[in-house]
Steps between C-alpha positions, in 0.01 A plus 500: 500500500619383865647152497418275796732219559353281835774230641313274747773451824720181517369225716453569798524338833152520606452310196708171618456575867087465458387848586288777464778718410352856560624838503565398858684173486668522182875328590625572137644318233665106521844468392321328161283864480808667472640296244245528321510870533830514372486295209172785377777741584791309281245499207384869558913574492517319167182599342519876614108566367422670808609852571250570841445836564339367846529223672217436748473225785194386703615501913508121529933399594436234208438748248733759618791255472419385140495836410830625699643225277357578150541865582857476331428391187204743438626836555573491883291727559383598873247282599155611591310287733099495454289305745246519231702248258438247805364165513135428626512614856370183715443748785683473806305184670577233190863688404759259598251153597615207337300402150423192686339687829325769324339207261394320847362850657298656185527184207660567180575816372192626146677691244238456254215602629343898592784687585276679706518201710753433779816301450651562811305637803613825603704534172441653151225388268595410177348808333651734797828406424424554105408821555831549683743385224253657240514849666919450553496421131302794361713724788864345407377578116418856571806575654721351272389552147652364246808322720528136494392435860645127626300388839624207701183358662292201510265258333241592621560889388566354178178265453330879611654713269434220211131474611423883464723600243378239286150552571383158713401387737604531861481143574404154331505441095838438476846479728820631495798335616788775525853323530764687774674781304331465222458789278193651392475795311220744376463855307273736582356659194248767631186501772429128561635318215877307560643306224666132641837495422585119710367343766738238765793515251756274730736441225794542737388193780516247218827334597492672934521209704355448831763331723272500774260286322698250369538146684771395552 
């Protein structure tokens, strides 16, 4: 059986900055990110219940950067970037806007209804970019049997892979809410069928302050 351990990024600055944080426009990881990266690396240190035997990485800086700093405390392994592990791409007219101009230009953003529909003009539909992480998946799986594969990625990858390997549906009936390096970990058992193991385990932020948002 191949385990599959997904760690959604730390948070990122398109994330507090407002924006469409593409494959494009991706600035990384805030200071906070990376604390919160480390802290998932002190507990993988003391835990020492994952042995990778690959360690994959979508092309986006702010999941590169959580996984340059887990990589330690996983194997350190070389790390194997994948633009398939990425993010919904917003195409390259609404990467970067502001939430607050693309809302003016094309209203809010419908995650819940076809995914054949589009979400961001010029961009990925939400079943297109299924069909991305879902064919990375069964690809990643083939060509690493048996290893416990550990992918630093995204929310939205996760939600995906969740979706399909659970057997619902792409969008609507219920909603996931994936916390920033939260774990999530699944076993694939044979053909289609995965067996849960957790899902957003984020044991390790319990006591991580957030200087930046306190008041002073």
């Amino acid at each position: 059986m191949t385990r599959l351990v997904l760690v959604r990024h730390g948070e990122s600055r398109a994330t507090v900055e407002r924006f469409v944080g593409g494959p494009r426009s991706c600035t990384g990881l805030t200071d906070y990110g990376r604390a919160q990266a480390e802290a998932l690396k002190s507990r993988l240190l003391l835990e020492k219940n994952i042995d990778a035997s690959a360690i994959f990485s979508s092309g986006f800086p702010r999941a590169i950067e959580t996984a340059t700093i887990l990589s330690p405390a996983i194997g350190s392994l070389p790390l194997s970037i994948d633009p398939g592990w990425g993010e919904h791409d917003p195409g390259p007219d609404c990467d970067g806007m502001t939430y607050d101009a693309f809302i003016s230009q094309f209203g809010p953003p419908r995650w819940d209804g076809d995914p054949h529909d589009v979400v961001y003009p010029g961009g990925e539909t939400i079943a297109e970019f299924h069909d991305r992480v879902m064919e990375t998946l069964r690809r990643t799986v083939r060509e690493h049997e048996g290893g416990t594969l550990v992918v630093s990625c995204h929310a939205g990858v996760i939600d995906a892979v969740m979706r399909n390997t659970l057997q619902m549906h792409q969008t609507g009936r219920f909603e996931l809410s994936t916390l920033n390096t939260s774990l999530t970990e699944l076993v694939h058992v044979q053909g289609s069928k995965w067996r849960l193991v957790r899902y957003n385990d984020a044991a390790h932020l319990a006591h991580l302050v957030n200087s930046s948002s306190q008041k002073a």
